[in-house]
C-alpha positions as CSV (number, residue, x, y, z in Angstrom):
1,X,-18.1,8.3,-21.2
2,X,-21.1,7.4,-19.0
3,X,-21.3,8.6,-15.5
4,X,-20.8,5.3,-14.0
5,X,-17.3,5.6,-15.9
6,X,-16.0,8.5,-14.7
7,X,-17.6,8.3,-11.0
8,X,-20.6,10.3,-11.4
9,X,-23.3,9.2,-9.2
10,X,-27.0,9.4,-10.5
11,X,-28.7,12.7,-8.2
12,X,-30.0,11.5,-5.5
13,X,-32.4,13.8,-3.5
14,X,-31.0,15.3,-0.2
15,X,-32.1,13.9,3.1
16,X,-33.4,16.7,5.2
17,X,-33.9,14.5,8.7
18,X,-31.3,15.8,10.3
19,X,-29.9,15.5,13.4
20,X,-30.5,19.3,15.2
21,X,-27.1,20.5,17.0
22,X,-27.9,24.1,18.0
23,X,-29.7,27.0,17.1
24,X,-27.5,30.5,15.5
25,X,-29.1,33.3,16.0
26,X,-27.9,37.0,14.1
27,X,-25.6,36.5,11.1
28,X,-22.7,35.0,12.5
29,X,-23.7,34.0,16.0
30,X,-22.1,37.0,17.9
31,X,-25.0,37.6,20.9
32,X,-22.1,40.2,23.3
33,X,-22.6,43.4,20.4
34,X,-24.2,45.7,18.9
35,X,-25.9,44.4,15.9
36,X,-25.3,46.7,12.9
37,X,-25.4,44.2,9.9
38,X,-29.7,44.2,10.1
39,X,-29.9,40.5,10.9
40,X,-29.7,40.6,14.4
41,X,-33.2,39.0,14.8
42,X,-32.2,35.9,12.3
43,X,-33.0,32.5,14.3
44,X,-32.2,29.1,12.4
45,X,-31.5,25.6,13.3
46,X,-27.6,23.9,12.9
47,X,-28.4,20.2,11.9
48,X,-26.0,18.0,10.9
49,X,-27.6,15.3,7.8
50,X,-28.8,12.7,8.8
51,X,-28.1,8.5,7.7
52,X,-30.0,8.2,3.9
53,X,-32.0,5.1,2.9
54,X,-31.9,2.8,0.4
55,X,-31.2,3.0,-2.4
56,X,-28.9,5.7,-2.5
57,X,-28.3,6.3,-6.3
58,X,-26.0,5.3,-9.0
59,X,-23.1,3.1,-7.6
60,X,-23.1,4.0,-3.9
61,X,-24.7,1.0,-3.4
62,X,-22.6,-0.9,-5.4
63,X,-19.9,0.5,-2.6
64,X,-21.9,0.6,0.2
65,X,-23.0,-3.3,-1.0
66,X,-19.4,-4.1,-1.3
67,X,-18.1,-2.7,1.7
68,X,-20.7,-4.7,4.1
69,X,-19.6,-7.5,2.6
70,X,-15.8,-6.9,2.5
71,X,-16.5,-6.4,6.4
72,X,-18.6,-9.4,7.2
73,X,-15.8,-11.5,6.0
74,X,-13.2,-10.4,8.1
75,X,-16.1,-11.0,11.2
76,X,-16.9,-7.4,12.3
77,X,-20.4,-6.8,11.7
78,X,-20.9,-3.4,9.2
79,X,-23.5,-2.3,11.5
80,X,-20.4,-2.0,14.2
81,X,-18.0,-0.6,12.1
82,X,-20.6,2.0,10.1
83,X,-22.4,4.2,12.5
84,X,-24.3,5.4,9.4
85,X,-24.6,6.2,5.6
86,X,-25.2,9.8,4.6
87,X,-25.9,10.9,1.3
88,X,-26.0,14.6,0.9
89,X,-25.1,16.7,-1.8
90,X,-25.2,13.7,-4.1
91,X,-22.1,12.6,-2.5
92,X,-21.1,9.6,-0.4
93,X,-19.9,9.9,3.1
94,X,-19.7,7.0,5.7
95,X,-19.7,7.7,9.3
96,X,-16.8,5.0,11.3
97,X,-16.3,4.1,14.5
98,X,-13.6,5.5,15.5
99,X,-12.1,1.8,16.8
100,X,-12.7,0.6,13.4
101,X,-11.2,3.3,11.3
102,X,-7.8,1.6,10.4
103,X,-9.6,-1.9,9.5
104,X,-12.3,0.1,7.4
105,X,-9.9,2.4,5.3
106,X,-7.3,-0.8,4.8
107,X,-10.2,-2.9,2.9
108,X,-11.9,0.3,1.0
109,X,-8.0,0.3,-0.2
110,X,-7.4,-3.5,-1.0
111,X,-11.0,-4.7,-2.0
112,X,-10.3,-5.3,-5.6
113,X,-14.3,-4.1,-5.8
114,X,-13.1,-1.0,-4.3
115,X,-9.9,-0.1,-4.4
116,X,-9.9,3.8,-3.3
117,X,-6.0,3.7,-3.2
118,X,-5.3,7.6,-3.0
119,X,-6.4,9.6,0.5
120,X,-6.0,13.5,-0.7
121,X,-6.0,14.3,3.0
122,X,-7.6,14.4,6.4
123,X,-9.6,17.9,7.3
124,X,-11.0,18.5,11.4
125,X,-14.0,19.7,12.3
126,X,-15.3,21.6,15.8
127,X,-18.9,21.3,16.1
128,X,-19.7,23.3,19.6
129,X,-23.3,21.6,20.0
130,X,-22.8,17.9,18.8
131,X,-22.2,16.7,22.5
132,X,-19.8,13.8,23.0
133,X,-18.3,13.9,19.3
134,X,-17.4,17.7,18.9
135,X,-14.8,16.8,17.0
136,X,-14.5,15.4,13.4
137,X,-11.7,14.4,11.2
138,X,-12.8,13.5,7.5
139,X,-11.1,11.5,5.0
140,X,-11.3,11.9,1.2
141,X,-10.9,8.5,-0.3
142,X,-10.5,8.8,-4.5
143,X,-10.6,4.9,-6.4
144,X,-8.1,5.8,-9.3
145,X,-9.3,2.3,-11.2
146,X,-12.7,3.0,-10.7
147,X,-12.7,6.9,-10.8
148,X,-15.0,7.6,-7.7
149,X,-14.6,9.4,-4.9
150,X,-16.1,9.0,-1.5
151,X,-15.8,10.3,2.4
152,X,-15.0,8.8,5.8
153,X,-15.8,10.4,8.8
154,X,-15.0,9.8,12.4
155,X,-15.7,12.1,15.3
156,X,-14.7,12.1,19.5
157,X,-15.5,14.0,22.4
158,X,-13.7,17.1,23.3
159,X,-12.6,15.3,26.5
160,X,-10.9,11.8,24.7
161,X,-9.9,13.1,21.2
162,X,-8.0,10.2,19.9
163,X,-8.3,8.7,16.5
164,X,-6.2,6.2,15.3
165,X,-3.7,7.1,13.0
166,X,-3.8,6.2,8.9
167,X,-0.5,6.5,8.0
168,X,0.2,2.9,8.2
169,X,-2.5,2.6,5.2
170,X,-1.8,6.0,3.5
171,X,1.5,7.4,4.4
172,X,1.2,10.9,2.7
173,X,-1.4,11.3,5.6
174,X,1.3,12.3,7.3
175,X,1.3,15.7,7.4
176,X,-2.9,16.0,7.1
177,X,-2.5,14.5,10.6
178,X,0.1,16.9,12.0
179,X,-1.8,19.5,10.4
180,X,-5.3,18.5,12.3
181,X,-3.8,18.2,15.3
182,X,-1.8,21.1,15.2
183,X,-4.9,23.3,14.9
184,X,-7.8,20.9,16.5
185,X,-6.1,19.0,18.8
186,X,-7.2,15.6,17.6
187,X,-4.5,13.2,18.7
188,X,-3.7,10.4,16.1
189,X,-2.6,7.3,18.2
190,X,0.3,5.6,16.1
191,X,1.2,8.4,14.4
192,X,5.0,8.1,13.9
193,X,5.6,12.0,15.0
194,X,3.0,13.7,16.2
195,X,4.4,17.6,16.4
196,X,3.2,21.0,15.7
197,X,3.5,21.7,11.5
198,X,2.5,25.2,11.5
199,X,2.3,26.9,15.0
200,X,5.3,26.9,17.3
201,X,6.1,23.8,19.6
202,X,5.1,25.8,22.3
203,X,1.9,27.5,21.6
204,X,-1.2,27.1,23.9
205,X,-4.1,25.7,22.5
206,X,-5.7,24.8,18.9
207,X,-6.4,27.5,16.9
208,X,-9.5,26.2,14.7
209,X,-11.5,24.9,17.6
210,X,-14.7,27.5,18.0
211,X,-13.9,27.9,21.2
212,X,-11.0,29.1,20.5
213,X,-10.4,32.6,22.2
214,X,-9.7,35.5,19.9
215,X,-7.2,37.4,21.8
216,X,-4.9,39.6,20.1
217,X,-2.7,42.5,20.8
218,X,-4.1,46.2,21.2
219,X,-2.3,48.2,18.7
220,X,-1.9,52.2,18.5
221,X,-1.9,53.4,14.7
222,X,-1.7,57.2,14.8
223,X,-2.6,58.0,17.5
224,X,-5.6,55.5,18.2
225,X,-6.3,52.7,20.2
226,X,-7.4,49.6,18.7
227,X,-8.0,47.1,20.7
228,X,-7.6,43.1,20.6
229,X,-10.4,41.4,18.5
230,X,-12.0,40.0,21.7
231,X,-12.6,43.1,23.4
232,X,-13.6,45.4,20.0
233,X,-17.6,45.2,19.1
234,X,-19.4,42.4,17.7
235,X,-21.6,42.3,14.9
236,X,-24.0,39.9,15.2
């Protein structure tokens, strides 16, 4: 079977222009502790990769080609509805406007070119430092007839974190929505019951975001005092 068979794209090399969204320094990021793991003087750049040129290997352009098309037939310009094309990892990902999502993911499904039929889920990201899109949801969108496998991504500011809903093109996104908002807070407008799936209807906050207190309970285990995780000594 060749790779264009069973979805194998032909290595393309990693774009390194990317697009710098903070700076971690120590191992994890800590700065408020004492630094005991050795690396407290370790300094390097967050970046986020950045859109890839043409080509971009194997058949992403067949997809990427067919896509734009698809797109300019219905009268929204790809440029509009594709904020950018990233290939990193030697894997596809396209970056949607968020307004734009539901009419994108409905033609990748019914383009008989494309046909990506199965969504295996929607997965939220917090990123602290990318200002006025902190948070991301990511689709993974698998083509059964053609056995390839790409990514959609969509992102929205902390302060208006509303994504519409894909449901209406993949049901068994149902739950990956309640999920994501559950622990992100991303709110999927049209979403046909947007509850809690895993943390009680009443908890405060989203668990996943970064910024995200610890908290905690102090404990006594015989005889000592442990304290909540956001009072007890980071290692950074």
């Amino acid at each position: 079977m060749s790779d264009e068979q069973n979805g194998a794209a032909v290595p393309t090399p990693r774009d390194d222009s990317g697009e710098v969204i903070g700076v971690r320094k120590g191992m994890f990021g800590a700065d408020n502790g004492g630094d005991t793991s050795g690396y407290g003087g370790l300094v390097r750049t967050v970046s986020l990769p950045g859109a890839t040129s043409r080509p971009y290997g194997g058949w992403f352009d067949e997809v990427a080609d067919e896509l734009e098309g698809a797109l300019e037939e219905q009268d929204l310009l790809p440029g509009n509805a594709v904020e950018k094309t990233v290939v990193d990892r030697n894997e596809l990902t396209f970056h949607i406007a968020r307004e734009h999502l539901v009419q994108v993911a409905r033609t990748l499904r019914d383009d008989p070119a494309l046909r990506f039929e199965l969504c295996t889920g929607v997965s939220g990201v917090h990123y602290l430092g990318d200002k006025g899109r902190e948070l991301h949801a990511v689709y993974h969108l698998r083509s059964l007839t053609h056995g390839r496998l790409i990514r959609l991504e969509v992102s929205a500011p902390d302060s208006d974190p509303h994504i519409p809903s894909l449901v209406g093109v993949y049901p068994a996104n149902d739950w990956h929505e309640r999920e994501t908002y559950d622990f992100f807070g991303l709110i999927f407008d049209g979403h046909p019951a947007l509850t809690r799936i895993m943390m009680p209807d009443d908890w405060q906050g989203f668990p996943q975001r970064k910024d995200y207190p610890l908290g905690g309970i102090a404990v006594e285990y015989k005889g000592a005092q442990i304290p909540a995780p956001d009072q007890r000594r980071s290692y950074s």
